[in-house]
C-alpha positions in Angstrom: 0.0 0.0 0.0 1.4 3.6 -1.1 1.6 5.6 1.8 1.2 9.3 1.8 4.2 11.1 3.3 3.8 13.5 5.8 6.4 16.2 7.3 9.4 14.7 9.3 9.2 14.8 13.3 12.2 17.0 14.5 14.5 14.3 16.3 17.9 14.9 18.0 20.7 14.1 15.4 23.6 12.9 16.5 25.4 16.4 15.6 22.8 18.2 17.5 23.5 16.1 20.6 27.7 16.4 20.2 27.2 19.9 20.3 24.7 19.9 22.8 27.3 17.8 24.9 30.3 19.8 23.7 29.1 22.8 25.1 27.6 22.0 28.4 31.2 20.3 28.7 32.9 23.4 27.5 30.5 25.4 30.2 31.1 23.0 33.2 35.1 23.3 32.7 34.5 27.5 32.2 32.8 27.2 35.3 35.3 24.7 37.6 38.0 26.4 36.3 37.0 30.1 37.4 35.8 28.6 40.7 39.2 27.1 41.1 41.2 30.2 40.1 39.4 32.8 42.2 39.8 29.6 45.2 43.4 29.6 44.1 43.7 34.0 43.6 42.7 34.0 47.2 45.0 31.7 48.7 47.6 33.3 46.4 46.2 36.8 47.8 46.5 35.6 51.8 50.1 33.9 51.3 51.1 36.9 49.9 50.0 39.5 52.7 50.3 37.2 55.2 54.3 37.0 53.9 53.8 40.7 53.5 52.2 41.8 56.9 54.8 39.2 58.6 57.5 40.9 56.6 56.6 44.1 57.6 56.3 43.1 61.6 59.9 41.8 61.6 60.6 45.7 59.9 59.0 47.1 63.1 60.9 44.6 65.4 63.9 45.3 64.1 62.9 49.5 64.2 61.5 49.2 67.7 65.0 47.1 68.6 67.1 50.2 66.9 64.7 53.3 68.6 65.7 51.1 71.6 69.4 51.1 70.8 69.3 54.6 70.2 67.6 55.5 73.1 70.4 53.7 75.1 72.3 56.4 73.2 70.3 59.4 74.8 68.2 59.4 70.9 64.6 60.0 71.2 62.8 57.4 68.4 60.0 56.1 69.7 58.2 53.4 68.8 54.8 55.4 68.8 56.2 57.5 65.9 57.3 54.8 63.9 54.3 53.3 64.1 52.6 56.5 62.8 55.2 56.9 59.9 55.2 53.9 58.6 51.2 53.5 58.9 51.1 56.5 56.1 52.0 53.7 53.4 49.2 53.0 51.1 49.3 49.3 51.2 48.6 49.8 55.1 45.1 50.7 56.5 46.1 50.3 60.8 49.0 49.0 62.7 48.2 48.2 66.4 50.6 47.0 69.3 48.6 45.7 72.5 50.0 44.0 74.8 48.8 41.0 76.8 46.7 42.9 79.5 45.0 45.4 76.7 47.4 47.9 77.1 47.9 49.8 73.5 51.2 50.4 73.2 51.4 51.9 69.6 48.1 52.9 67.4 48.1 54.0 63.6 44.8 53.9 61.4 41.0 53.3 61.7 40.9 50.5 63.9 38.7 48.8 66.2 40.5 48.0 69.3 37.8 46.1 71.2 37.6 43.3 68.3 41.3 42.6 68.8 41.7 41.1 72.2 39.9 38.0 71.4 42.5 37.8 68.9 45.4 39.0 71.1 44.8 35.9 73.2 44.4 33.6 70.7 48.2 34.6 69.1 49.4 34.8 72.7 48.4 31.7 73.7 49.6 29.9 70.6 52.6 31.6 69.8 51.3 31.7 65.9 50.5 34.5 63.8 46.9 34.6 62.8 45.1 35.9 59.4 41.3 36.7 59.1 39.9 39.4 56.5 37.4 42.5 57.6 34.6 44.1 55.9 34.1 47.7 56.5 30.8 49.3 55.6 31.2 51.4 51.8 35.1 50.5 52.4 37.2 47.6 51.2 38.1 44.4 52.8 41.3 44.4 55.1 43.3 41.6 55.3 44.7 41.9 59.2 47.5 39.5 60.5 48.2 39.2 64.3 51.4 38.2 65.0 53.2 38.0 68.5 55.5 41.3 69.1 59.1 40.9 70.8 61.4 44.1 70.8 64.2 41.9 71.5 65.1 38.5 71.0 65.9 35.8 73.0 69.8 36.1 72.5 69.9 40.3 73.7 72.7 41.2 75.7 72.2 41.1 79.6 73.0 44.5 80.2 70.5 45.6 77.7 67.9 43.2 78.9 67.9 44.6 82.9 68.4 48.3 82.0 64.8 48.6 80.3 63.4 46.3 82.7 63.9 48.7 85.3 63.4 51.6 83.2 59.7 51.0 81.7 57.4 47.9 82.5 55.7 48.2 79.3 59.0 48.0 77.7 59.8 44.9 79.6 56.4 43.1 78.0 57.7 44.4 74.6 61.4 42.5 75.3 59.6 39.4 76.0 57.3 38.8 73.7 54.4 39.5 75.4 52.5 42.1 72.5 50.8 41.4 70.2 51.1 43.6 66.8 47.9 43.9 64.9 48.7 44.9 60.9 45.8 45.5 58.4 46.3 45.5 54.8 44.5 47.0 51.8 42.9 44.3 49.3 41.9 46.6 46.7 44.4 45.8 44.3 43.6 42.2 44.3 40.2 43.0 44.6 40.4 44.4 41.1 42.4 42.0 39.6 39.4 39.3 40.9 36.8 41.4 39.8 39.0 41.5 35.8 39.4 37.7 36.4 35.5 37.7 36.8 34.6 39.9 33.8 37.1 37.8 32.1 35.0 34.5 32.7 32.0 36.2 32.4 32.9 37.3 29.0 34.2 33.7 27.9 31.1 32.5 29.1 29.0 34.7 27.4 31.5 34.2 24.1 30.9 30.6 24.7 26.6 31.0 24.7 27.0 33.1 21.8 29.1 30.3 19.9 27.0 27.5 21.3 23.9 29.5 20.6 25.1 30.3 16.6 26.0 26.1 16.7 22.4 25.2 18.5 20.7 28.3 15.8 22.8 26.8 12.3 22.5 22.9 13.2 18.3 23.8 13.8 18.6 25.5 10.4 20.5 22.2 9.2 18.1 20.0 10.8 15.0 22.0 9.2 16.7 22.0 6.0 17.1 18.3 6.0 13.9 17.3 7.0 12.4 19.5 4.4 14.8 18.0 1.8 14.0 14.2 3.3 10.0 15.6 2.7 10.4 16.8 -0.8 12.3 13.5 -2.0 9.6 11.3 -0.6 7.0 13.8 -1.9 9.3 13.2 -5.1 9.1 9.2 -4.8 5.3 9.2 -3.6 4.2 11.5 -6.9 6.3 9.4 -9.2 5.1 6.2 -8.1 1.7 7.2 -8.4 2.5 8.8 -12.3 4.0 5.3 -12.9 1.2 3.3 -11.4 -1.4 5.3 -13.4 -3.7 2.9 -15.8 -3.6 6.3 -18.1 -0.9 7.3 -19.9 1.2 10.9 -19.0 3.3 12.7 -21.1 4.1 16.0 -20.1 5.1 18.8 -22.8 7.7 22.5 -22.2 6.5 26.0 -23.0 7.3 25.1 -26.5 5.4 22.1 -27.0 8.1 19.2 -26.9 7.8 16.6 -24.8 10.0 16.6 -21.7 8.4 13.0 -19.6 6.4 10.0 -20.2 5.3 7.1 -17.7 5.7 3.5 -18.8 1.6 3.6 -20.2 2.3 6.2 -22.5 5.5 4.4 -23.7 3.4 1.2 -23.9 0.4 2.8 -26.0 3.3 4.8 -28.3 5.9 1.0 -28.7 8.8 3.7 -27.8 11.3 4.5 -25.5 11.6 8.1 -23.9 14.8 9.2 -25.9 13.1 8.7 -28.7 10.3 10.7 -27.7 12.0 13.9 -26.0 11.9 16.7 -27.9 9.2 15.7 -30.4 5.7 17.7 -31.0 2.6 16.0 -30.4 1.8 16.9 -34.5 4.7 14.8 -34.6 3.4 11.8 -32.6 0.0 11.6 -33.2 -1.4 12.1 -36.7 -4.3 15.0 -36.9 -3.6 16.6 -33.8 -5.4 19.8 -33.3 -2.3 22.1 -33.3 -4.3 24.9 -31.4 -5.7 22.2 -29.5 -4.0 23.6 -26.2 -4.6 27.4 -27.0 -8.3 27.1 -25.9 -9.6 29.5 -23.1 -10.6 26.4 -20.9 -7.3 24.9 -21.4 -8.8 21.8 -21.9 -8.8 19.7 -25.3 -9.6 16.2 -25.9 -8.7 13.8 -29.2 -9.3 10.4 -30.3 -6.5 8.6 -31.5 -6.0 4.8 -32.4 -2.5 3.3 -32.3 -1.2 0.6 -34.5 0.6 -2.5 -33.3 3.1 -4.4 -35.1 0.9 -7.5 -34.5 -1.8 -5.9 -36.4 -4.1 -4.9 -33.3 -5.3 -1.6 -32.2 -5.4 0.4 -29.3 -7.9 3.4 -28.9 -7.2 6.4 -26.8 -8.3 9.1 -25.7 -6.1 12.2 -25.5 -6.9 14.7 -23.2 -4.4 17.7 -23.2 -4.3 20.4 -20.2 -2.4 23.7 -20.3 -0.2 24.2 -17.0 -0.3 28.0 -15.9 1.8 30.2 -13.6 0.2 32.2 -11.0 0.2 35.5 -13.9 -1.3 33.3 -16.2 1.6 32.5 -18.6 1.8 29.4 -20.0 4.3 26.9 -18.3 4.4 23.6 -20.5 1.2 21.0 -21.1 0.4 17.7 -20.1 -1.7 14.8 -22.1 -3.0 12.3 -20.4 -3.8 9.3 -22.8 -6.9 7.0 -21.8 -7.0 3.1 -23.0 -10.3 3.0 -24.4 -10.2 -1.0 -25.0 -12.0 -2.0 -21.8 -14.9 0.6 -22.5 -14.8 -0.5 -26.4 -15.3 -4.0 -25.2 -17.6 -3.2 -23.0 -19.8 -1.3 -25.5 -19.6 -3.9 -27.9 -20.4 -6.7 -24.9 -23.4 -4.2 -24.3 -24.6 -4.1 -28.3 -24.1 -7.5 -28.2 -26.2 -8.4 -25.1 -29.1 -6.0 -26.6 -28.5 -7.7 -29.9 -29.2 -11.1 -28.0 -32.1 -9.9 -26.0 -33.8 -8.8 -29.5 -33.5 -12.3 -30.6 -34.5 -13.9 -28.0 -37.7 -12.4 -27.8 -38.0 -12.4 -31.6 -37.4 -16.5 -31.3 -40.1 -16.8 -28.6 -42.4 -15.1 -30.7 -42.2 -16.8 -34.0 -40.7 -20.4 -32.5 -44.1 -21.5 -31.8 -45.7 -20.2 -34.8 -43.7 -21.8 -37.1 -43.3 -25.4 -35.0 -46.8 -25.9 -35.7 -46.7 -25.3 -39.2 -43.8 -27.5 -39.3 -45.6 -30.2 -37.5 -48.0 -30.3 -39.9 -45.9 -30.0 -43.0 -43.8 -32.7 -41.8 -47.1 -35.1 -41.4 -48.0 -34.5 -44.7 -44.5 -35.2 -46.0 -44.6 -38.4 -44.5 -47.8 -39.3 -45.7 -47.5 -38.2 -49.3 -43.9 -40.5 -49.1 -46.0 -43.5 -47.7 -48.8 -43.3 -51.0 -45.6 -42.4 -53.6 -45.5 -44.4 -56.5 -42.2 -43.9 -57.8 -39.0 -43.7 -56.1 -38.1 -39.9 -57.2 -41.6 -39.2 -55.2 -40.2 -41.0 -52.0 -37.1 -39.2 -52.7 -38.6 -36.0 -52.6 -40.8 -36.8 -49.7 -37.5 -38.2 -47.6 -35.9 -34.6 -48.2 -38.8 -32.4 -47.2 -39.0 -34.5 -43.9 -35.1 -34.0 -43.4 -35.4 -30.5 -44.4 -38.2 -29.9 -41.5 -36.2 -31.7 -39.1 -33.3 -29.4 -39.6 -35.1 -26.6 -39.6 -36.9 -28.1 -36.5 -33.8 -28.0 -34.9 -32.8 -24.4 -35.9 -35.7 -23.6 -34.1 -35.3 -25.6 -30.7 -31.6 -24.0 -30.7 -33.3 -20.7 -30.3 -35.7 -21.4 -27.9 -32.9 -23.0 -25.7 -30.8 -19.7 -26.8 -34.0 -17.2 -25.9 -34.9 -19.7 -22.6 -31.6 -20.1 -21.4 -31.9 -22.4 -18.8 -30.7 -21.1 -15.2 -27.4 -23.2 -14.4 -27.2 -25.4 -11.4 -23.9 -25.1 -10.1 -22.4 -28.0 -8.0 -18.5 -28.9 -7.2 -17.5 -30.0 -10.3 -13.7 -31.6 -11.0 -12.3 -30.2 -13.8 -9.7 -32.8 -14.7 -12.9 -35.0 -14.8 -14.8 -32.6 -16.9 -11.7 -32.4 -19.8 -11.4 -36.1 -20.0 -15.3 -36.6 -20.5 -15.1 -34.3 -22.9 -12.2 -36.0 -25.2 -14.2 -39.5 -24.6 -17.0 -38.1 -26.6 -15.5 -36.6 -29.1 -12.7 -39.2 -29.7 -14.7 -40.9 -32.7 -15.1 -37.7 -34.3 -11.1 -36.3 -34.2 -10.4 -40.7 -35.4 -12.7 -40.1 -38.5 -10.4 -36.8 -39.7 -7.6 -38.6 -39.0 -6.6 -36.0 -36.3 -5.3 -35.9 -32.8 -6.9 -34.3 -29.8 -4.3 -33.7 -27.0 -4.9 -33.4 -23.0 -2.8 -31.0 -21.0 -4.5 -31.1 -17.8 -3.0 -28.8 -14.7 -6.4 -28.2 -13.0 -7.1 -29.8 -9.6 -9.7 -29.6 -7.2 -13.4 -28.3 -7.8 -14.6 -25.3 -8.6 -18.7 -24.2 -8.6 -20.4 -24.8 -12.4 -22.9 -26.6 -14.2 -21.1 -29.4 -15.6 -24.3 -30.0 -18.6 -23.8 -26.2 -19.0 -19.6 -26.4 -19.8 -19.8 -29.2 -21.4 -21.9 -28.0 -23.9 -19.5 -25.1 -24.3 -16.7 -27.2 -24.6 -17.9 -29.4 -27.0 -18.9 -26.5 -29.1 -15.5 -25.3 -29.1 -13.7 -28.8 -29.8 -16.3 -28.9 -32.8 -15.1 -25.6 -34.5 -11.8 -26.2 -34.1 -12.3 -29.4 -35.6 -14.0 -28.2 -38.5 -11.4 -25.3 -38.9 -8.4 -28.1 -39.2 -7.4 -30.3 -41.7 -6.6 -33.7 -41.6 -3.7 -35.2 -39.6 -4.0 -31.7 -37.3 -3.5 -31.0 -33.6 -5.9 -30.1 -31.3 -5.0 -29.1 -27.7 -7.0 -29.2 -24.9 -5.6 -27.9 -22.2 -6.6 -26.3 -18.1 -4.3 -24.4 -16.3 -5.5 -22.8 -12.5 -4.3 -19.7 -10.3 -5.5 -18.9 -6.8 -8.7 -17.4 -7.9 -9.5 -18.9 -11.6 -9.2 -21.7 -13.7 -8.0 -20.8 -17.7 -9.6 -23.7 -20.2 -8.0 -23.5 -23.7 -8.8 -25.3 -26.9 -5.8 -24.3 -29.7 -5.9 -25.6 -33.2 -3.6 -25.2 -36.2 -6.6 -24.2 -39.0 -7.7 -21.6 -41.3 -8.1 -19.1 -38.5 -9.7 -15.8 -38.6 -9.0 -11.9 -39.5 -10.3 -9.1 -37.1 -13.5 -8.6 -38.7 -14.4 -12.4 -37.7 -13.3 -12.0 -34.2 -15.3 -9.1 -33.1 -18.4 -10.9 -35.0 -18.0 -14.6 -33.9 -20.0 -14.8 -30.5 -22.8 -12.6 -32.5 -26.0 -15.2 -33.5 -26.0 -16.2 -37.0 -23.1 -15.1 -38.0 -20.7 -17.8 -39.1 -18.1 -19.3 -41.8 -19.5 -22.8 -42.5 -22.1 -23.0 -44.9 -24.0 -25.8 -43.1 -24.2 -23.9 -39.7 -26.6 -21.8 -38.0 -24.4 -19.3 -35.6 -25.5 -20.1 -32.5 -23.2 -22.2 -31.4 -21.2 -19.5 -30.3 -23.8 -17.0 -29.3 -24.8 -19.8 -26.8 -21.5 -20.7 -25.3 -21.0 -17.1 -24.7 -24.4 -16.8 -22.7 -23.3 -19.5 -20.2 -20.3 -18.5 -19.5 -21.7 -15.2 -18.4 -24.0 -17.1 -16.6 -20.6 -18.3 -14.9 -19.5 -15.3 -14.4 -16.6 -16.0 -16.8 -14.8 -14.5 -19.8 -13.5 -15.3 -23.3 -9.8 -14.6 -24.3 -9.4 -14.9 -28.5 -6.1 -15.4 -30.1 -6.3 -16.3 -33.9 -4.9 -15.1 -37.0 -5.7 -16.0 -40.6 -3.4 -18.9 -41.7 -1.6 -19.6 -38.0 -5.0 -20.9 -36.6 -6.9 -20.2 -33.3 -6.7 -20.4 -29.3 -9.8 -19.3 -27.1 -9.1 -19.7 -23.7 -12.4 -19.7 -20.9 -11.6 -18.1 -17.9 -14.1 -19.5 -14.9 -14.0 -18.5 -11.4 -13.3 -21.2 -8.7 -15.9 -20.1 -6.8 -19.5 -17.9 -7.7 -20.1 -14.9 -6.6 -23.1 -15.2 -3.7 
């Protein structure tokens, strides 16, 4: 079954899904890799102002450990004021010394002091410095490291040791360790150089939906295109399937009249192929074609046209040309669609022949009664005037009127039986056993010519007829192709079956017949024997109707005759 195609279903195509997958790959590795390098910017970031802030506390040890020197020298360089100079550095937003019982020893910078002790203890107790970051409102984060404070190290010179011990208490905390130093320090800087890292992968990832996006937007344009390319070739296939499984020819002309395409009917009903036909005119084709035949306002034309076979047969069509228009109205090409007009020629004639028989049939049962009485009575007479005769050339005369009335008796009961067709009794009949009955009746008749009748039998099993009825037809048939051969002759009789049918077929070498005598030879009285009546065939044609059945006629004149009986296995209920 030809099944009309419809539009494609969009489905995922393998390149749609490896860029699909491409890119949220490409996007999960934009993503872990910016996490990671903002993780990795801040640890960078800490180590290097915790390095920085612990760099700068071992400055102030070392300045605090020379102001003390120098003040052992009578010079005045405390460590207040160089914690106050050296807070004025940029890079610095507070530096803080407390010591251990909250004393502030030094203070530079906006700083809150009361947050700090926790963390005082903390670095005192452990002896490490500490690192934590601060957010100040409308001001950037400070990175602050705490880190224990010690004027002097362990390894100072006695003398110096005891002479500020007993100078300045607070000094002696600052000798031993027991400050803590409390440095923040600006994170703007790196700030920006996260918040460029940030733009950065923010602009990759945007440069990477606007790549994935063009890849998603052409592959959908790919997709569309071959779906609608997939359509149009199965539109393609589905259109020229159905011009080459058209019963009607197709031949299809350009703006200038030549033909461009043909289906396989048209090539049939023309015996050509299509090379020979491209290019060529319809006045070229088909002899008396209209040439303004396609010029009309309807567009329409239609011409009869018979073609001639090389076997001598003919095959009527009907040519029906159509002009193909643009949407302005110009005229784009034409096509001809060619009609086999055998079936409806064969079906007229099947008509004028069954009105034909219908004529005579109720013609016989009118006059068949009127002139079997007659007959009856002529016949009495003859017989009695034959019984009182004299001579013998009376008797003579008398013996040929009788077989004159019984022959035309006959005549007459053959059209009765042909107006009063009986209706057939079908019944499971065996064809095999049919054919060979057939062949024993008619075997003294073939043995008197001197001919042969031959039985190729392929039929098996039963099919639903009126055995009387065939054989009847097949006897008629076997008779004329007797009479039509000549002595020493073949006649075949042969059955061949399909699922649905069974094919009967007498074949004789004889005189056969021309074209004239084929389309005439099932019509009553018409015949080619001088001694017969024509209604031999007219009958067998009847019941095989009555059978539902068909005739097939091969013959030509010289190369003798084959009819073959087509019969269905079964009747229709």
């Amino acid at each position: 079954m030809l099944r009309l195609p419809g539009r494609q279903s969009f489905k995922l195509s393998k390149p749609l899904f490896a860029i699909l997958l491409t890119t949220l790959m490409l996007a999960g590795l934009l993503v872990t890799s910016t996490i990671r390098n903002l993780s990795r910017e801040q640890k960078i970031m800490e180590s290097f102002l915790l390095d920085e802030g612990l760099t700068l506390i071992r400055s102030f040890e070392a300045g605090a450990r020379t102001t003390m020197m120098h003040e052992m020298m009578s010079i005045d360089l405390p460590v207040v004021t160089l914690v106050r100079e050296t807070a004025k550095v940029d890079r610095i937003a507070f530096i803080t010394i407390i010591t251990d019982n909250g004393t502030v020893v030094a203070s530079a910078g906006t700083h809150d002091l009361t947050k700090d002790q926790s963390l005082t203890d903390q670095v005192l107790k452990t002896g490490e410095p500490v690192i934590r970051m601060l957010h100040v409102d409308s001001e950037e984060p400070i990175f602050e490291v705490a880190a224990v404070f010690q004027t002097l190290p362990g390894d100072a010179p006695m003398m110096m040791r005891s002479r500020w011990h007993n100078r300045d208490p607070l000094m002696k905390k600052l000798e031993d360790g027991r400050a803590v130093i409390h440095l923040g320090l600006l994170t703007g800087e790196f700030l920006k150089a996260r918040e460029q890292d940030v733009i950065h992968s923010i602009f990759m990832g945007c440069l990477l939906f606007l790549l994935g996006s063009a890849g998603f937007y052409f592959l959908f344009l790919y997709q569309g295109m071959r779906i609608t390319r997939t359509t149009l070739a199965n539109m393609k296939l589905y259109t020229r399937n159905i011009i080459e499984s058209m019963p009607d020819g197709l031949v299809t002309l350009d703006s200038r009249g030549r033909v461009v395409s043909c289906n396989p009917k048209a090539l049939e009903f023309m015996a050509m192929n299509i090379e020979e036909l491209k290019g060529k005119n319809p006045e070229e084709l088909f002899k008396g074609w209209p040439v303004d035949s396609l010029s009309r306002d309807d567009g329409v034309s239609s011409f009869l046209y018979t073609f001639l076979r090389a076997d001598g047969n003919e095959v009527p069509v009907e040519i029906s040309g159509s002009a193909l228009l643009d949407e302005e109205g110009y005229q784009l090409g034409a096509v001809l669609l060619l009609r086999d007009l055998r079936e409806i020629r064969a079906m007229e004639e099947q008509l004028a022949r069954s009105q034909r028989l219908a004529s005579l049939g109720r013609m016989a049962a009118g006059i068949a009664h009127e002139i079997r009485n007659p007959l009856g009575t002529l016949r009495g007479f003859a017989q009695y005037f034959g019984s009182r005769a004299e001579d013998d050339a009376s008797r003579e005369y008398s013996d040929l009127m009788v077989g004159e009335v019984d022959r035309l008796n006959a005549t007459i009961s053959t059209l009765l039986q042909f107006s009063r067709a009986r209706d057939p009794e079908f019944d499971r009949v065996e064809p095999s056993v049919l054919l060979a009955k057939t062949c024993k009746l008619l075997e003294h008749d073939f043995s008197e010519k001197n001919m042969t009748l031959t039985l190729e039998n392929s039929c098996s099993g039963y099919i639903e007829a009126d055995s009387d009825l065939l054989l009847q037809v097949l006897l008629n048939l076997l008779k004329n192709a007797l009479n039509a051969s000549s002595e020493d002759d073949n006649v075949i009789l042969s059955c061949e079956a399909d699922e649905h049918n069974i094919y009967i077929t007498v074949t004789d070498h004889g005189i056969g017949m021309n074209l004239e005598e084929r389309e005439q030879m099932f019509d009553p009285f018409f015949t080619t024997r001088k001694t017969g009546t024509g209604l031999g065939l007219a009958v067998c044609h009847q019941i095989v109707e009555q059978h539902h059945g068909s005739f097939e006629v091969r013959s030509s004149p010289g190369k003798g005759t084959s009819i073959t009986l087509a019969l269905p296995k079964q009747q229709k209920t």
